[in-house]
N, C-alpha and C positions, 0 to 999 in steps of 0.2 A: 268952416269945414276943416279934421285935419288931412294931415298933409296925405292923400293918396297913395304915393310911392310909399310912404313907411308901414304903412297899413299894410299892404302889400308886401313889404319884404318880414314882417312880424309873423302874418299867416305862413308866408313860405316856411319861415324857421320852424313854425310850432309843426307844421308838416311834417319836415323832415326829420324834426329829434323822435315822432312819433313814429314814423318807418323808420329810422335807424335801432328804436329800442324794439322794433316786432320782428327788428332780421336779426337779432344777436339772442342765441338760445334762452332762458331763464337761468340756467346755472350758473353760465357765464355773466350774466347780470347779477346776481347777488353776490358770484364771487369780486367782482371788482366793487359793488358796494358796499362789501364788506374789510374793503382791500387787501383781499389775502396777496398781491400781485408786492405786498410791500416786504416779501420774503421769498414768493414762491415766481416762476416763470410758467405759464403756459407756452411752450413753442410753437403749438400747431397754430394757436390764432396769433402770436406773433405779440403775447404780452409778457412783460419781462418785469422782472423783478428789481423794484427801488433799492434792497437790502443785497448787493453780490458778496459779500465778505466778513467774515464774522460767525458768532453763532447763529444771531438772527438771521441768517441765509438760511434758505430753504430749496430743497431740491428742484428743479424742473419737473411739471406734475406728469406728461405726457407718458404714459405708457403702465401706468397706474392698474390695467387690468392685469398686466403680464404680472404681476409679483403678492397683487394684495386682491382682497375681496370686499366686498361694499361695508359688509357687519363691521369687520375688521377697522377699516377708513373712519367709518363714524365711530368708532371708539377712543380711535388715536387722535382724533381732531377734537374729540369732546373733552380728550386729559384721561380715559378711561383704561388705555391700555399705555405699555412702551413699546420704543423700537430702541435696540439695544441698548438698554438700560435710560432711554430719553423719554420724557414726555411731550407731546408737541408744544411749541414753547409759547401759543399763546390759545387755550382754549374757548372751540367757535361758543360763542353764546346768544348766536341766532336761534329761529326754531328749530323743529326734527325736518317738517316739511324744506326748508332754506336749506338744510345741509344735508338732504336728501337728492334736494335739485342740483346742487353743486358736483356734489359726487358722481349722482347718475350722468352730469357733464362731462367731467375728466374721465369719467371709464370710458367713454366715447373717443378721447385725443388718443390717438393712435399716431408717429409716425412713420414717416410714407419711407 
């Protein structure tokens, strides 16, 4: 027979990566596996950016409703539009739905 206790702490784990991935939004999920986090900060959930210095820095996303609008967002992330003369420097090449969920996430970080 094997060994009990392993069995047991194997179940626990597949548990809890399965309720840790059903408490963290969808957007938020395809933006980290997408790694946008390798330029960009989100600071309301307290993900920061691998990339601080350089071009490949990318703004902190948090407050994204106050200045831009959704259309807009999925232009500039697809390479479709600029922002002062930039294009975003590495365009998303996920689907429309993925960068729909991401988006409709960050309009949501607000903060406090």
């Amino acid at each position: 027979m094997k060994n009990p206790i392993l069995v047991f702490f194997c179940i626990l784990m597949i548990g809890n990566i399965a309720l840790w991935a059903m408490t963290i939004p969808k957007g938020q999920q395809i933006f980290e596996e997408w790694k946008c986090a390798l330029c960009h900060s989100v600071s309301t959930v307290d993900i920061k950016a691998k990339i601080t210095s350089g071009e490949s820095a990318g703004p902190d996303l948090v407050d994204l409703a106050d200045s831009y609008e959704t259309d807009w967002i999925i232009k500039f992330v697809r390479g479709e539009v600029t922002k002062e003369g930039h294009t975003h420097k590495k365009p998303f090449k996920g689907s429309d739905e993925e960068l729909q969920a991401i988006v409709d996430w960050l309009l949501e970080q607000k903060a406090e």
